[in-house]
C-alpha positions in Angstrom: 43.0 -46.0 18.6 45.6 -47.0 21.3 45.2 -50.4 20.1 46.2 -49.4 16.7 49.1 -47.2 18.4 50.2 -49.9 20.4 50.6 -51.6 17.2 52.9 -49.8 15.9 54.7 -49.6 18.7 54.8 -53.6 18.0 56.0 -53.1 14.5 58.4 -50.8 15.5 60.1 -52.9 17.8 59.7 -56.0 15.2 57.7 -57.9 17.4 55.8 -61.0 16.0 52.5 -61.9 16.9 51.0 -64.9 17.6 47.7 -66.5 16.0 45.8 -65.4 19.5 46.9 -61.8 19.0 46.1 -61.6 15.5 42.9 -62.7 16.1 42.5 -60.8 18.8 43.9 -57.8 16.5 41.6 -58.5 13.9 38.2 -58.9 15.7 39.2 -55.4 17.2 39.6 -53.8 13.9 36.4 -54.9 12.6 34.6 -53.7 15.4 36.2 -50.4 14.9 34.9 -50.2 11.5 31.3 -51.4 12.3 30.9 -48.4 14.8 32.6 -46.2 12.5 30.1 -47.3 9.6 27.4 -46.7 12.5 28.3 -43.4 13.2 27.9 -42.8 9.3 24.9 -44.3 8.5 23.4 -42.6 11.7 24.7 -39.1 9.9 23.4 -40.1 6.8 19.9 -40.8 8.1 19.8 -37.7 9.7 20.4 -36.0 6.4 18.1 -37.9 4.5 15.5 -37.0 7.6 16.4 -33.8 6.9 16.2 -33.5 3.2 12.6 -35.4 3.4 11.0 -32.5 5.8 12.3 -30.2 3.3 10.9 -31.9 0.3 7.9 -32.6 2.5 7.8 -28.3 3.4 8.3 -27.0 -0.4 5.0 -29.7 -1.5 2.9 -28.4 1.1 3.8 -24.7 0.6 3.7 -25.2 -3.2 -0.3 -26.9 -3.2 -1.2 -24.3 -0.8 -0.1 -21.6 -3.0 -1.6 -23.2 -6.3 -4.6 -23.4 -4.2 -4.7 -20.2 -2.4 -4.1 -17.7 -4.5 -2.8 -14.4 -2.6 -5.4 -11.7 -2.9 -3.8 -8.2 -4.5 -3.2 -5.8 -2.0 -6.4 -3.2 -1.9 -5.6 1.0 -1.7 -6.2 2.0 1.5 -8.0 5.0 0.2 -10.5 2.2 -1.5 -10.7 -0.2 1.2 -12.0 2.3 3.6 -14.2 4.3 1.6 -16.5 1.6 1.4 -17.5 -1.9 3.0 -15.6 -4.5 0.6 -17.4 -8.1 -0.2 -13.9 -9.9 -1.6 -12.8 -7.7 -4.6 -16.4 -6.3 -5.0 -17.2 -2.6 -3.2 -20.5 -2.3 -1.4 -21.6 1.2 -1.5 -21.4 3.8 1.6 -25.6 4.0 2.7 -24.9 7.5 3.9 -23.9 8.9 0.7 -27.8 9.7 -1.2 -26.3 11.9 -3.8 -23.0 12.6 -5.6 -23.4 16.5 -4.6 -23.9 15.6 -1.2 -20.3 13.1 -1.3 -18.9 16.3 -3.0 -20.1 19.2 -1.1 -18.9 16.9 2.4 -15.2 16.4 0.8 -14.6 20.0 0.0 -16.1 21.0 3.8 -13.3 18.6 5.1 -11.0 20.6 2.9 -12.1 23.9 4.0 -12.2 23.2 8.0 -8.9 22.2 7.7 -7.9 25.1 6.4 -9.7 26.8 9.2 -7.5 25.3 11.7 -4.0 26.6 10.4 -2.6 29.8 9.6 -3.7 32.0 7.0 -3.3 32.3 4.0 -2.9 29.0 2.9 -5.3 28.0 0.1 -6.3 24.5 -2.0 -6.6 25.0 -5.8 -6.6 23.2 -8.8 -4.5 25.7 -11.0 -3.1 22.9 -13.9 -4.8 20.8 -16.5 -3.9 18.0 -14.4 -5.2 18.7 -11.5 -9.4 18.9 -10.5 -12.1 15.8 -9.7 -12.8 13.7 -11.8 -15.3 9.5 -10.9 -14.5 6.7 -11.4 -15.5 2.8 -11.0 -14.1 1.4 -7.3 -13.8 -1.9 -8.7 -12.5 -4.0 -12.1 -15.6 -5.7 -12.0 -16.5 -7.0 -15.9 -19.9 -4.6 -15.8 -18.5 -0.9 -15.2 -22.1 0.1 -15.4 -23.3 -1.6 -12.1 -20.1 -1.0 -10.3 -20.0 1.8 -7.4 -17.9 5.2 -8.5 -16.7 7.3 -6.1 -14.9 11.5 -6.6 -11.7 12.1 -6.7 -10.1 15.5 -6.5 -6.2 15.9 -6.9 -5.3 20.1 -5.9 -2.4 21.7 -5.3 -1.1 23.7 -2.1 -0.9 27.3 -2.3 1.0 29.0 0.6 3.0 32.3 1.6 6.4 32.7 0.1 9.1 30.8 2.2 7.2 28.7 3.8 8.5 25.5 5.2 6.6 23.0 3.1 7.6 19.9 5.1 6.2 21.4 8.3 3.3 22.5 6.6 2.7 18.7 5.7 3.1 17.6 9.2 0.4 20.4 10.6 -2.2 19.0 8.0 -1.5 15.4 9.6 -2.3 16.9 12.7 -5.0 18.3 12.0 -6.6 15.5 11.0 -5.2 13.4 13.5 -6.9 16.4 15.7 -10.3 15.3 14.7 -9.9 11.5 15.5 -9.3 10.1 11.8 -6.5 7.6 11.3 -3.7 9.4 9.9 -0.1 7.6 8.7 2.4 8.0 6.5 2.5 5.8 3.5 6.0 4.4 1.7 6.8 4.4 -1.5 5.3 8.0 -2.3 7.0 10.9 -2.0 7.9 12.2 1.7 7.1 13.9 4.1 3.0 12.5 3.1 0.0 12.1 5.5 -3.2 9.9 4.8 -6.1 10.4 6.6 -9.3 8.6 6.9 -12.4 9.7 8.3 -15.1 7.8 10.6 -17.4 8.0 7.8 -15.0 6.7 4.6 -13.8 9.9 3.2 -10.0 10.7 2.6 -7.7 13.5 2.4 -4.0 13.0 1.7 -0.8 15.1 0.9 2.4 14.9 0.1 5.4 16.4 -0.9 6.1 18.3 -4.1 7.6 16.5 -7.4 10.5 17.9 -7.8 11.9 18.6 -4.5 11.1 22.1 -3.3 7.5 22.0 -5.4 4.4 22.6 -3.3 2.8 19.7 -1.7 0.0 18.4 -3.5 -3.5 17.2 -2.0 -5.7 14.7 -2.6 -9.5 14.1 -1.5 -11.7 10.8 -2.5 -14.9 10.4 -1.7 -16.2 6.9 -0.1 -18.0 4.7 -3.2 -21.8 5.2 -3.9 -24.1 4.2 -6.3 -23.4 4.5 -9.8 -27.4 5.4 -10.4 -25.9 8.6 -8.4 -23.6 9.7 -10.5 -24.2 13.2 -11.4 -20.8 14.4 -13.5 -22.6 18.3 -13.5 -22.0 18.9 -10.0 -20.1 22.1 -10.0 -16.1 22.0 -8.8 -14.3 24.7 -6.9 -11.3 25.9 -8.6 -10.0 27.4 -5.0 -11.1 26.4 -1.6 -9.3 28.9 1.4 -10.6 28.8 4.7 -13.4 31.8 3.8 -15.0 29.3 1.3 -15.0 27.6 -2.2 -14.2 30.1 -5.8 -16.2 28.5 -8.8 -15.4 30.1 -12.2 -17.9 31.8 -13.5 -20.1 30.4 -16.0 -19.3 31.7 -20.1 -21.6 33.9 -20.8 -23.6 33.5 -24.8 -24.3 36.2 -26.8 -27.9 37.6 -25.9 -30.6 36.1 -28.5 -32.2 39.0 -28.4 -29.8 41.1 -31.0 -30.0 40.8 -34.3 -27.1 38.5 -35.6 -25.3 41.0 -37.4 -25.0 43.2 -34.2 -23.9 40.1 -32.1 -21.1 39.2 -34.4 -20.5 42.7 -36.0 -21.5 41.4 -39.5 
């Protein structure tokens, strides 16, 4: 740069140069320019490094994902209900029958009951609501695959009460008794899940629409589908003093004539 200044300087001031300086001028100039094309090439082979750890990144990441396939995320409710093998469920060896799996939900539901205030009650009051098994996998042979109980209820509590808080007690509760208790996103909130020692599940959460009771829900670890008993009787309400069953319909006694039974 001061060589090019000075010049200028020269060409200013109309000075002539001899053969000597020229040469001298020139042999400057081009070593200028090979330093300059250095600096370039060095730039450009940093880019091109650059751009081939990239390429080199995305080819790596792209066989590892055609090779690894990312396994779905599992429930949580599922995955600890039962010991799981991959996508298939093992069943729980301490479940022997579906009235036993039944009976031990609906005691979980009670004794928490027991430890809040009264008057607060679990029923299953709409057409939606009530248990109901199912398959704990999407294996190809329902048959063989383990079913576990479901029962979706409903929260019945004393007029103005603060459902939110109400939520938060049954967490504690159940964080009370050493089961793993969190709140999960994308349902409605205030929620807690809980998960027992031995693979059973209670959850609530808040009321669709806003200002709705909280809703409950209880699942059963998976057993085996040779245990699968869909008689087993079902609460309608379960308070803290035990479980209401609707009474059975009762059939016209055989032992009247027809005509008397049906007032022919």
């Amino acid at each position: 740069m001061r060589l090019l200044r000075n010049l200028q300087r020269c060409r200013s001031r109309r000075v002539g140069f001899s053969i000597g300086d020229r040469l001298v001028l020139l042999g400057a100039g081009w070593g200028w320019f090979v330093r300059a094309a250095g600096v370039v090439v060095m730039w450009s082979r940093a880019a091109v490094g650059v751009l081939a750890r990239g390429v080199a990144l995305a080819s790596a990441l792209l066989v590892v994902g055609c090779g690894l396939q990312p396994r779905p995320a599992q429930d949580s409710h599922a995955a600890s209900a039962s010991v799981s093998q991959g996508q298939v469920m093992i069943p729980a060896p301490h479940v022997e029958s579906q009235q036993q799996a039944q009976e031990t939900l609906y005691g979980y539901m009670r004794k928490t009951l027991e430890a809040l205030s009264a008057g607060i009650d679990i029923e299953s009051a709409h057409p939606w609501q009530g248990g109901s098994t199912g398959a704990c996998d999407d294996r190809i042979d329902q048959e063989n695959a383990p079913v576990s109980y479901s029962d979706f209820r409903g929260i019945r509590a004393p007029a103005g009460t603060d459902y939110n808080d109400l939520i938060l007690r049954f967490g504690d509760v159940w964080k009370g008794w050493g089961w793993r208790v969190v709140e999960r996103s994308g349902d409605n909130k205030p929620n807690r899940y809980a998960i027992s020692p031995d693979g059973y599940i209670l959850s609530i959460e808040a009321g669709n629409p806003v200002g709705y009771p909280p809703t409950m829900l209880g699942r059963t670890p998976c057993f085996s589908p040779k245990l699968r008993d869909d008689h087993v009787p079902k609460p309608r309400v379960i308070t803290r003093d035990g479980l209401q069953y609707d009474e059975p319909a009762e059939s016209p006694g055989v032992s009247e004539p027809p005509h008397r039974v049906f007032n022919w």
